[in-house]
N, CA, C and O atoms as a GROMACS GRO file, in nm:
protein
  476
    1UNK      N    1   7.973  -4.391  -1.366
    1UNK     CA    2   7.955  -4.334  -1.498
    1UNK      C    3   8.003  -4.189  -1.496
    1UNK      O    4   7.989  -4.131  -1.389
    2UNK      N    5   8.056  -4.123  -1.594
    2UNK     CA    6   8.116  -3.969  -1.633
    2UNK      C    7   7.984  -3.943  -1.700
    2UNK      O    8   7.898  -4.003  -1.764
    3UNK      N    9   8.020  -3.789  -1.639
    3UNK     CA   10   7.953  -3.650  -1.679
    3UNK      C   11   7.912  -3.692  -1.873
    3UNK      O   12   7.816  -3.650  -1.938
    4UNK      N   13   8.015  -3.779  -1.915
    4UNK     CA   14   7.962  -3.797  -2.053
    4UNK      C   15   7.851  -3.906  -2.091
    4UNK      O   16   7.831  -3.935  -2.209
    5UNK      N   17   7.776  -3.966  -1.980
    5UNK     CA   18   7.706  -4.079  -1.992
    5UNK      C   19   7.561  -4.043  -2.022
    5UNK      O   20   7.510  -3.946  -1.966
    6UNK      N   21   7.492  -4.120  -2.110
    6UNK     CA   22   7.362  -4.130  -2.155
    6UNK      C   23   7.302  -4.203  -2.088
    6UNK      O   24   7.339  -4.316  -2.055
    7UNK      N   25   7.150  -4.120  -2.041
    7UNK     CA   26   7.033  -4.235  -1.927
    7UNK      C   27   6.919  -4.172  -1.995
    7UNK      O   28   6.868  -4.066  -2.030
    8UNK      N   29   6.908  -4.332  -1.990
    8UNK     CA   30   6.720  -4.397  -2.030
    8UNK      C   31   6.654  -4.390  -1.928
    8UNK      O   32   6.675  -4.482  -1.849
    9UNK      N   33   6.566  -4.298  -1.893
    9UNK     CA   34   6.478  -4.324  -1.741
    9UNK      C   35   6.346  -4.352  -1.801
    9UNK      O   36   6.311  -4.275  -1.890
   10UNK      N   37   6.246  -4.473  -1.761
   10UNK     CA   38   6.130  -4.516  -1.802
   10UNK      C   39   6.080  -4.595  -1.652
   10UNK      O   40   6.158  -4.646  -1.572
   11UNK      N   41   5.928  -4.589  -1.638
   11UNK     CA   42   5.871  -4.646  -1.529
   11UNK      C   43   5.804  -4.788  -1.591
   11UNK      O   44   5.737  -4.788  -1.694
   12UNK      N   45   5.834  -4.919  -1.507
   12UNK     CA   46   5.756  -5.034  -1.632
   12UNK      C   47   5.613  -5.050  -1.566
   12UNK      O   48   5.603  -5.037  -1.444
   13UNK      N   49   5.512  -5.075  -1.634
   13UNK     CA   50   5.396  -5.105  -1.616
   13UNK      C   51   5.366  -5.199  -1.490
   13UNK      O   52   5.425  -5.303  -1.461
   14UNK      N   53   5.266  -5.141  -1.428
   14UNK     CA   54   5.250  -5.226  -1.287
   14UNK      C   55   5.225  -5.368  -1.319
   14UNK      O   56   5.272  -5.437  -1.228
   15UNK      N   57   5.170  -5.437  -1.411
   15UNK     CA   58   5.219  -5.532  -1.474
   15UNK      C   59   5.341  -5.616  -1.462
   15UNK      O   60   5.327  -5.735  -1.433
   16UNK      N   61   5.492  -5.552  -1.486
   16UNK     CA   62   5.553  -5.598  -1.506
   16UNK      C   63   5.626  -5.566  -1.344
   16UNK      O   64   5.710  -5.652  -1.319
   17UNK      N   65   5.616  -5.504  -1.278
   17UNK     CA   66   5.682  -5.491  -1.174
   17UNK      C   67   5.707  -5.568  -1.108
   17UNK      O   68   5.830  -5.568  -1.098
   18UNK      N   69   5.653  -5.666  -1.031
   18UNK     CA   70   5.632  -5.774  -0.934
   18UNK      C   71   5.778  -5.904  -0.998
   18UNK      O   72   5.837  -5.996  -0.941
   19UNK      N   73   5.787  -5.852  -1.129
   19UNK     CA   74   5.873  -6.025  -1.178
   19UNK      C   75   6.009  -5.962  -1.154
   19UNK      O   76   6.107  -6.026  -1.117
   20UNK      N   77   6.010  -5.810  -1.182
   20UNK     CA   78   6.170  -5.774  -1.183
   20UNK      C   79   6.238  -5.736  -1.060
   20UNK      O   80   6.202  -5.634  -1.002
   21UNK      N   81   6.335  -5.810  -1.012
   21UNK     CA   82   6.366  -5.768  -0.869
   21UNK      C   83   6.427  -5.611  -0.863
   21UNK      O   84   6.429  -5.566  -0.978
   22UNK      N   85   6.460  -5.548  -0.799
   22UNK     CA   86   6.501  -5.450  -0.758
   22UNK      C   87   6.641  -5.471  -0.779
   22UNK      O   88   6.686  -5.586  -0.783
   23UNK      N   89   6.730  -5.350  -0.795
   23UNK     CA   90   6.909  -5.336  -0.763
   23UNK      C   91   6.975  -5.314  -0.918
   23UNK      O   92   6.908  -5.246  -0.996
   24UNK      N   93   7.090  -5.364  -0.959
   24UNK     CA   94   7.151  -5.330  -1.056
   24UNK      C   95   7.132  -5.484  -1.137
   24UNK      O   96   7.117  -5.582  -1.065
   25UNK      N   97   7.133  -5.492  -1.211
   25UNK     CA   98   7.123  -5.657  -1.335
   25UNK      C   99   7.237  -5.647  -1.411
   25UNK      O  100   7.272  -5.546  -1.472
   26UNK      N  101   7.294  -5.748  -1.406
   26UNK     CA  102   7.429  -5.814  -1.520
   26UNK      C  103   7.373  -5.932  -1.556
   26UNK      O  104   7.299  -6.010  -1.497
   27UNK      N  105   7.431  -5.931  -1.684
   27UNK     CA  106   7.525  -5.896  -1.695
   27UNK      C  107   7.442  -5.764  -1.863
   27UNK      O  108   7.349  -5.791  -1.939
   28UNK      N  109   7.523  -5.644  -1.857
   28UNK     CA  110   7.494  -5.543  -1.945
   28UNK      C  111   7.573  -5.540  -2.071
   28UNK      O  112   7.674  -5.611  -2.080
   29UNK      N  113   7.535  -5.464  -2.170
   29UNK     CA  114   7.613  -5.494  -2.301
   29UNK      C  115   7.637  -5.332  -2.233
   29UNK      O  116   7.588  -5.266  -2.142
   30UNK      N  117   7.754  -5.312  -2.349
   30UNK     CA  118   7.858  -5.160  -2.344
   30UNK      C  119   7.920  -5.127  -2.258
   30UNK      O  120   8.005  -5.046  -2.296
   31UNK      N  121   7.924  -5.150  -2.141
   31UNK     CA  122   7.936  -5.079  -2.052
   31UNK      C  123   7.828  -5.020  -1.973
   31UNK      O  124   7.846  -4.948  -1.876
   32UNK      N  125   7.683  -5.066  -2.035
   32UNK     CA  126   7.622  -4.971  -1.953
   32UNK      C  127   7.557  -5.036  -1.808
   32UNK      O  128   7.605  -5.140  -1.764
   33UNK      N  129   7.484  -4.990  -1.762
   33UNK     CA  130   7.452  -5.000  -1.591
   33UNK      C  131   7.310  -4.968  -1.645
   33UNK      O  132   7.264  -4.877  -1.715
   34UNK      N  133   7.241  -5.119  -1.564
   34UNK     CA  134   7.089  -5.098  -1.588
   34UNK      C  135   7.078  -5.114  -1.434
   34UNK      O  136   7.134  -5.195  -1.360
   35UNK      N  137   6.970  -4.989  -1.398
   35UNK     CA  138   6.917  -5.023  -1.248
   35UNK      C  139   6.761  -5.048  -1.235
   35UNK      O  140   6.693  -5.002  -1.326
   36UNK      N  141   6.707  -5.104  -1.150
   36UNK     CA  142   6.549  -5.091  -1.147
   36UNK      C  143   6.528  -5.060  -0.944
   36UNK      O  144   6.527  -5.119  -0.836
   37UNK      N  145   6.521  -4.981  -0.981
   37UNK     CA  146   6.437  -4.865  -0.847
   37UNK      C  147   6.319  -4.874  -0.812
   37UNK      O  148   6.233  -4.866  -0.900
   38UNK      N  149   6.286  -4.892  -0.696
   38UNK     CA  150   6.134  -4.924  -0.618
   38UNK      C  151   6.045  -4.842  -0.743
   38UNK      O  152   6.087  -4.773  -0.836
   39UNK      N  153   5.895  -4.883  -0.704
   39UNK     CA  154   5.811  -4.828  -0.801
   39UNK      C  155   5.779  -4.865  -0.920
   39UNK      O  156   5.671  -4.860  -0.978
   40UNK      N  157   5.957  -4.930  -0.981
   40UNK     CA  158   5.967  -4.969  -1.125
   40UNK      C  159   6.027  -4.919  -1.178
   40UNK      O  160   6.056  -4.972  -1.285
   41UNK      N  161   6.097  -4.773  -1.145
   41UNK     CA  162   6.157  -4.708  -1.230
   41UNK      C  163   6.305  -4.770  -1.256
   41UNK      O  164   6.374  -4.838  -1.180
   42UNK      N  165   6.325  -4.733  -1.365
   42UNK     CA  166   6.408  -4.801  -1.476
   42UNK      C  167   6.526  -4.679  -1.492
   42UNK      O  168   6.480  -4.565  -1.497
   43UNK      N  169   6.665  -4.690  -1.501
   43UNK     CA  170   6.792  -4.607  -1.519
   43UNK      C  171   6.847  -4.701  -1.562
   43UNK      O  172   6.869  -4.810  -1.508
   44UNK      N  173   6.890  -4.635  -1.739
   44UNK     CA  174   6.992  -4.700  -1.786
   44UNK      C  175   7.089  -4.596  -1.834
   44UNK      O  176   7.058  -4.483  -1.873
   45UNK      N  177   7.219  -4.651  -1.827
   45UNK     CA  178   7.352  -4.508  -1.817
   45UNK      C  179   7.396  -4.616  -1.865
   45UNK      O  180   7.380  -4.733  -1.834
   46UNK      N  181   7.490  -4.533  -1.992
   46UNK     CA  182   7.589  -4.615  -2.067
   46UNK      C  183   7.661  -4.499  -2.176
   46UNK      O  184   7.613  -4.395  -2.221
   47UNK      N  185   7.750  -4.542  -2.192
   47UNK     CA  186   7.845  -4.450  -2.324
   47UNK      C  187   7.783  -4.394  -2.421
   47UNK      O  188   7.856  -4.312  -2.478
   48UNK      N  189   7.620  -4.407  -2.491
   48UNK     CA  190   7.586  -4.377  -2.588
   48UNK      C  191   7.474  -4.402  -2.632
   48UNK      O  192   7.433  -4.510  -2.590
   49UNK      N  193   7.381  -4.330  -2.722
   49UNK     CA  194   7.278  -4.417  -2.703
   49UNK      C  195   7.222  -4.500  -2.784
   49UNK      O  196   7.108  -4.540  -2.764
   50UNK      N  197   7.289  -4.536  -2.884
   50UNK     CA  198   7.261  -4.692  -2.911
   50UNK      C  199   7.267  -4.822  -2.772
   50UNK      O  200   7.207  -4.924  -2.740
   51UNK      N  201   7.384  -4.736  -2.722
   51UNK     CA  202   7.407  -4.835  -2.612
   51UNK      C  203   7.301  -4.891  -2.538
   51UNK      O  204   7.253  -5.004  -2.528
   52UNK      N  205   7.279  -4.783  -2.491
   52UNK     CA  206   7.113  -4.787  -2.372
   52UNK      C  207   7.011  -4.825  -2.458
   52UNK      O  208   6.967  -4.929  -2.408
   53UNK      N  209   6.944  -4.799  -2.565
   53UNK     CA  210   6.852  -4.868  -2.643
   53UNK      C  211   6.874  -5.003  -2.698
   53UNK      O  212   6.783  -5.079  -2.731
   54UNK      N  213   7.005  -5.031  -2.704
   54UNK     CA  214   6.995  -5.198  -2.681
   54UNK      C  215   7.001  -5.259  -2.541
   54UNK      O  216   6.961  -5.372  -2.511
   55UNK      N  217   7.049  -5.180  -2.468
   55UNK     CA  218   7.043  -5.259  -2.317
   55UNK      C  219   6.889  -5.288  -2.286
   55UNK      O  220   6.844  -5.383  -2.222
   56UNK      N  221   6.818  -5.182  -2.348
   56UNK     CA  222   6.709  -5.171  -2.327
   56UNK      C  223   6.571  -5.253  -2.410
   56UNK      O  224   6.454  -5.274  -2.379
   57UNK      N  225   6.627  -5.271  -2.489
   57UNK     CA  226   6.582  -5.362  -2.580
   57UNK      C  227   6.578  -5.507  -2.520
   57UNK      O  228   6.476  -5.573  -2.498
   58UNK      N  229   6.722  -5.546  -2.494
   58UNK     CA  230   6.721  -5.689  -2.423
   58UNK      C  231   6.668  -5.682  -2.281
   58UNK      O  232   6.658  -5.789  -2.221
   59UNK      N  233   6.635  -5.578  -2.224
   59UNK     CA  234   6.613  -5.615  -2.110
   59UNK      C  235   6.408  -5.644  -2.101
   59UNK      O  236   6.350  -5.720  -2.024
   60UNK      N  237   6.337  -5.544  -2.217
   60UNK     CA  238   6.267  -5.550  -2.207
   60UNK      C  239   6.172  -5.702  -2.296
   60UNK      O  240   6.055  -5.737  -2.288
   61UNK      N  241   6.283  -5.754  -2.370
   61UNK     CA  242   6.224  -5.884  -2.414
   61UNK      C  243   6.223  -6.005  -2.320
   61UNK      O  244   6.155  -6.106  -2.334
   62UNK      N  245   6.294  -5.984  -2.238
   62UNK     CA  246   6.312  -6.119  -2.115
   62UNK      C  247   6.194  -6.068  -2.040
   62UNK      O  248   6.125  -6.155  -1.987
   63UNK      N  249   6.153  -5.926  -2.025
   63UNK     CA  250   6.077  -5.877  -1.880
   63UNK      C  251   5.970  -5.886  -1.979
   63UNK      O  252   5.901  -5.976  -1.933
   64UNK      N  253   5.914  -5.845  -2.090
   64UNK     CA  254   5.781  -5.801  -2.107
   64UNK      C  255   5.730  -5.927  -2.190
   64UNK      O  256   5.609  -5.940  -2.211
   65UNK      N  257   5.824  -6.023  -2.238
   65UNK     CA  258   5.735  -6.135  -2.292
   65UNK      C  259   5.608  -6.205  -2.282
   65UNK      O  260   5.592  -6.237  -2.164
   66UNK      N  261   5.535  -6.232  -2.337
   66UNK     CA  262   5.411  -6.292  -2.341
   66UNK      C  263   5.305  -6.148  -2.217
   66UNK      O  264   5.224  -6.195  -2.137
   67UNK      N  265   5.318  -6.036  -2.220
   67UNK     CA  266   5.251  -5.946  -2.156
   67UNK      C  267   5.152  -5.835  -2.259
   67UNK      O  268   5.094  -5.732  -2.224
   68UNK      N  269   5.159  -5.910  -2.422
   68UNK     CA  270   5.130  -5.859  -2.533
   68UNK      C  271   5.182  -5.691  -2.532
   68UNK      O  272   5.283  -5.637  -2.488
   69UNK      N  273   5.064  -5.641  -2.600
   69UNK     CA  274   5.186  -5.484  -2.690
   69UNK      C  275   5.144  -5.380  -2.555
   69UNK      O  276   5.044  -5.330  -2.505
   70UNK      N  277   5.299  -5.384  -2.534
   70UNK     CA  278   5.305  -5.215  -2.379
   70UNK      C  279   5.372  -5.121  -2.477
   70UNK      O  280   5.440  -5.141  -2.577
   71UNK      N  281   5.318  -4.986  -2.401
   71UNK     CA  282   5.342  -4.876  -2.453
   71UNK      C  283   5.418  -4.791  -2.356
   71UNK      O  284   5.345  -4.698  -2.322
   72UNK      N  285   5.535  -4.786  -2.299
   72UNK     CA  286   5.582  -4.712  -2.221
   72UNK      C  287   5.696  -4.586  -2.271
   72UNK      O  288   5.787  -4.585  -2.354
   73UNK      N  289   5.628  -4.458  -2.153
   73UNK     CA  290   5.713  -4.330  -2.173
   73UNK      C  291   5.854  -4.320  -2.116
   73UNK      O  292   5.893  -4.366  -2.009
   74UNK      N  293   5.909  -4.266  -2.187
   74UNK     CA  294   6.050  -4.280  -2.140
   74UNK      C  295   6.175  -4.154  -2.185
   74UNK      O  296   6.180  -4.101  -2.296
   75UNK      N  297   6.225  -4.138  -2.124
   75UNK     CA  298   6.305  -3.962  -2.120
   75UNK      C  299   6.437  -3.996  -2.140
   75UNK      O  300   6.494  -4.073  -2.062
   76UNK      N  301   6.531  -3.916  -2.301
   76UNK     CA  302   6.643  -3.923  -2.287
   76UNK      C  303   6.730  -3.839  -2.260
   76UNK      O  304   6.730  -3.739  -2.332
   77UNK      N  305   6.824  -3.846  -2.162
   77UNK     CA  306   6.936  -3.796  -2.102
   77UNK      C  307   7.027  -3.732  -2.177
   77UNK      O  308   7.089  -3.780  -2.083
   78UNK      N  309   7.092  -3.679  -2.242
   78UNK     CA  310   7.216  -3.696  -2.370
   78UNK      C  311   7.281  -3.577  -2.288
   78UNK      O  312   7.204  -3.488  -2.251
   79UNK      N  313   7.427  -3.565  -2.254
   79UNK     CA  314   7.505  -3.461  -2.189
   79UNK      C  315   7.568  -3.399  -2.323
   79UNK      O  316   7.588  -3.446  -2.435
   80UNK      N  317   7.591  -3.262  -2.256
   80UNK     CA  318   7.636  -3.170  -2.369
   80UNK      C  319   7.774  -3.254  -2.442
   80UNK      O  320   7.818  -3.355  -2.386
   81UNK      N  321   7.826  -3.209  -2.553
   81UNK     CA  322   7.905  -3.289  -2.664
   81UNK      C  323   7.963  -3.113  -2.673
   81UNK      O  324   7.902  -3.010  -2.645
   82UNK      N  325   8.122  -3.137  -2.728
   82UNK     CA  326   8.199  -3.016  -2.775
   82UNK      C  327   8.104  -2.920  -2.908
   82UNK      O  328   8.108  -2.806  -2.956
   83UNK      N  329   8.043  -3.016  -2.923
   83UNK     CA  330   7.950  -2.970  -3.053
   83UNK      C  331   7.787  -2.872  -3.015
   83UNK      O  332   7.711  -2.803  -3.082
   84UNK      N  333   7.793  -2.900  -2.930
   84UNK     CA  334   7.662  -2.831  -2.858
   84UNK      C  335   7.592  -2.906  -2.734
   84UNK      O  336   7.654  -2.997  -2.680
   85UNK      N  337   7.464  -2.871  -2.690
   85UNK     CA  338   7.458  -2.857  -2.549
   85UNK      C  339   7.387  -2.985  -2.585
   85UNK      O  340   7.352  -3.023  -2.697
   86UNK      N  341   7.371  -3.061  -2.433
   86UNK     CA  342   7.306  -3.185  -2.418
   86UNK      C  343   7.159  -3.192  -2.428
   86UNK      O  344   7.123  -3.138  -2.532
   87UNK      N  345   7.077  -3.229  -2.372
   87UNK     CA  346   6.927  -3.236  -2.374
   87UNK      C  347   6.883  -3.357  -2.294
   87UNK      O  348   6.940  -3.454  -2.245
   88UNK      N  349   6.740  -3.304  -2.300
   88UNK     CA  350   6.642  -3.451  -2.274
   88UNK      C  351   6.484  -3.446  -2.385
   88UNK      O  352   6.408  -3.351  -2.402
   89UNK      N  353   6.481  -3.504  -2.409
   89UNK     CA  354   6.409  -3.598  -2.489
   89UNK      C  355   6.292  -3.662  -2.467
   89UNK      O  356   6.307  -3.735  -2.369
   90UNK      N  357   6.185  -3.671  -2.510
   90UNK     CA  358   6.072  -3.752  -2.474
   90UNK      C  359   6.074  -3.838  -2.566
   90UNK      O  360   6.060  -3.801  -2.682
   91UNK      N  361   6.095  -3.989  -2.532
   91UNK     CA  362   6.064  -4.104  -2.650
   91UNK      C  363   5.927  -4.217  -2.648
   91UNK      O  364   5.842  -4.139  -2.606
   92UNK      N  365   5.893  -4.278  -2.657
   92UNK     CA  366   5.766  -4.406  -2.640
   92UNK      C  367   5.869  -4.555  -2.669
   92UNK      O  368   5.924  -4.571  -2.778
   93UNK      N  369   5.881  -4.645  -2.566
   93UNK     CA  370   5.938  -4.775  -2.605
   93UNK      C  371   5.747  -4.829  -2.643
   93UNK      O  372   5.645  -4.809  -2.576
   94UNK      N  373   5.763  -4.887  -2.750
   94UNK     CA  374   5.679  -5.020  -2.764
   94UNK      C  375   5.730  -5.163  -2.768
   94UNK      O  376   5.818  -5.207  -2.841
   95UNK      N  377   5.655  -5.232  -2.672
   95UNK     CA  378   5.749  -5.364  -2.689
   95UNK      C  379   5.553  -5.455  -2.688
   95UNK      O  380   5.438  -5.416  -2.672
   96UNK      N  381   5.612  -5.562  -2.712
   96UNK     CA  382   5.527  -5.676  -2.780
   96UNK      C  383   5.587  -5.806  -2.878
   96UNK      O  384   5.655  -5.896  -2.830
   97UNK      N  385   5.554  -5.799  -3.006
   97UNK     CA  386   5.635  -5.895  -3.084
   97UNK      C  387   5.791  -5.852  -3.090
   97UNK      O  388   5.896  -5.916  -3.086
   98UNK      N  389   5.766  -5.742  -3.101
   98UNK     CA  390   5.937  -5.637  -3.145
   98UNK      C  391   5.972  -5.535  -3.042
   98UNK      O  392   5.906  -5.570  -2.944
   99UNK      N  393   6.026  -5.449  -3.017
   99UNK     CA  394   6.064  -5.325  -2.960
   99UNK      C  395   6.103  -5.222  -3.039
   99UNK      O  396   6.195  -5.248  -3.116
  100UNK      N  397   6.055  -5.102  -3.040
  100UNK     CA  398   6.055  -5.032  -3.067
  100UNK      C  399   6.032  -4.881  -3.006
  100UNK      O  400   5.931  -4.853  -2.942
  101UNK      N  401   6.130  -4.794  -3.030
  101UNK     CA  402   6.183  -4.652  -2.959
  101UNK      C  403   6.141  -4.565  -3.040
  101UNK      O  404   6.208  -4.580  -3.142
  102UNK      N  405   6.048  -4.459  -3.057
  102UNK     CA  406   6.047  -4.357  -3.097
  102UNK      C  407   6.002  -4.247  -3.056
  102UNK      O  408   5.928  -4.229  -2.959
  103UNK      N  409   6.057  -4.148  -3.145
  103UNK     CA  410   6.045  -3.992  -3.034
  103UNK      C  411   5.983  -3.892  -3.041
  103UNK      O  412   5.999  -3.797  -3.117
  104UNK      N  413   5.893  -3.912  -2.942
  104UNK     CA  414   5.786  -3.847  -2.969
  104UNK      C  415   5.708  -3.877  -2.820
  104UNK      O  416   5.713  -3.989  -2.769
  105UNK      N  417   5.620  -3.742  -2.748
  105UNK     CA  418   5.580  -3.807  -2.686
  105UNK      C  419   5.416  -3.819  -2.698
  105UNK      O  420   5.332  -3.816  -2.608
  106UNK      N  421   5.397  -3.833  -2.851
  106UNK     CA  422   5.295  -3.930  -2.862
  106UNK      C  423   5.254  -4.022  -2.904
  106UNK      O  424   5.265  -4.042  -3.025
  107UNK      N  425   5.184  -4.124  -2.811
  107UNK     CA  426   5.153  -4.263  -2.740
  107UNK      C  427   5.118  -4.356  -2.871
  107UNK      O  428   5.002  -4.369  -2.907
  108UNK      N  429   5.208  -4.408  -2.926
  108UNK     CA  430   5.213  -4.504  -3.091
  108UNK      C  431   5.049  -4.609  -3.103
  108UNK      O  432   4.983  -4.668  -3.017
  109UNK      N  433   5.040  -4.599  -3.185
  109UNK     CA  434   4.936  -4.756  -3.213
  109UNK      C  435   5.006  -4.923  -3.256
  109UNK      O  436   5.077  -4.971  -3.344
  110UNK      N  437   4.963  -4.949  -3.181
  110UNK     CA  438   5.039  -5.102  -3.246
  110UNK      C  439   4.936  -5.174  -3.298
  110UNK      O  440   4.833  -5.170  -3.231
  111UNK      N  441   4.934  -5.242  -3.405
  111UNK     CA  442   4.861  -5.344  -3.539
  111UNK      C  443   4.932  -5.463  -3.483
  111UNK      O  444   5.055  -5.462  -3.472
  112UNK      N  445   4.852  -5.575  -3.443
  112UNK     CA  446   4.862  -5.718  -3.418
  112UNK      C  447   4.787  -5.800  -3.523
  112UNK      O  448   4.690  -5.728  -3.546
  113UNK      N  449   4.780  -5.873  -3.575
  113UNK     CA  450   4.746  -5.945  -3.669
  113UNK      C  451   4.624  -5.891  -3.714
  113UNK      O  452   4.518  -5.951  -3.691
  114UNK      N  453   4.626  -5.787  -3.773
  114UNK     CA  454   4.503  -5.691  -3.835
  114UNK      C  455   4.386  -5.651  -3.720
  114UNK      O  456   4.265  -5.630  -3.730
  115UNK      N  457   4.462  -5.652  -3.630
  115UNK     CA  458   4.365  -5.593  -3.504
  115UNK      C  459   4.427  -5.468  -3.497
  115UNK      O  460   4.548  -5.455  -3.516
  116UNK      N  461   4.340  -5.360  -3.466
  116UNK     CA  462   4.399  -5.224  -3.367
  116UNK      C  463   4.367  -5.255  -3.220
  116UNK      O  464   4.260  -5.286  -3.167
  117UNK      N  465   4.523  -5.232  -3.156
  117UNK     CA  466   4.550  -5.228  -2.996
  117UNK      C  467   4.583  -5.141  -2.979
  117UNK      O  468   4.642  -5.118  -3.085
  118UNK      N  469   4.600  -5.028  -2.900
  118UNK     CA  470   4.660  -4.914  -2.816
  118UNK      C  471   4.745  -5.015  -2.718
  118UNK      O  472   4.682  -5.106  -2.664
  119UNK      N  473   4.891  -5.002  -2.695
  119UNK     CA  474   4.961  -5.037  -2.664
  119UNK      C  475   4.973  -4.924  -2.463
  119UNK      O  476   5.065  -4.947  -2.384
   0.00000   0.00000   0.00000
């Protein structure tokens, strides 16, 4: 990946650790490169970041299915652009029925069939 690449770094719930093997997974949409690193931790690098939030999206509906609503923290990468400087980011993935990314790093509520869960 180039100096211009966007990474999703997120740790998955000890939960989910044990099912996902370790190393790099294909096959990826964009171009991007999903890795999963001892511990759980999660690197996704790709051209952009729609890119990585859908890599990320599909990766977390195969892995987190039937594990009901997780709430995981997760940091975005973005390298500087001719337009101004790059950054990082604090976002929340929620996954459960749907997935969902938003930015902020505080910890969302998820509504299940008129129940309140903390995800």
């Amino acid at each position: 990946m180039s100096t211009s690449t966007v990474r999703l770094l997120f740790t998955l719930p000890v939960n989910l650790r044990l099912s996902v093997p370790l190393g790099r997974h294909h096959p990826c949409l964009a171009a991007c490169v999903l890795h999963v690193k001892r511990g759980g931790d999660i690197e996704i690098a790709g051209p952009h970041r729609d890119a990585v939030f859908d890599q990320a999206r599909r990766f977390l509906r195969i892995h987190a299915k039937g594990h009901g609503p997780l709430a995981i923290a997760a940091i975005l990468l973005t390298p500087p652009t001719p337009f101004g400087r790059g950054g990082q980011d604090t976002w929340h993935i929620t996954a459960g029925a749907e997935i969902v990314f938003s930015p902020t790093s505080i910890r969302p509520t998820v509504f299940l069939d008129d129940e309140r869960a903390h995800a």
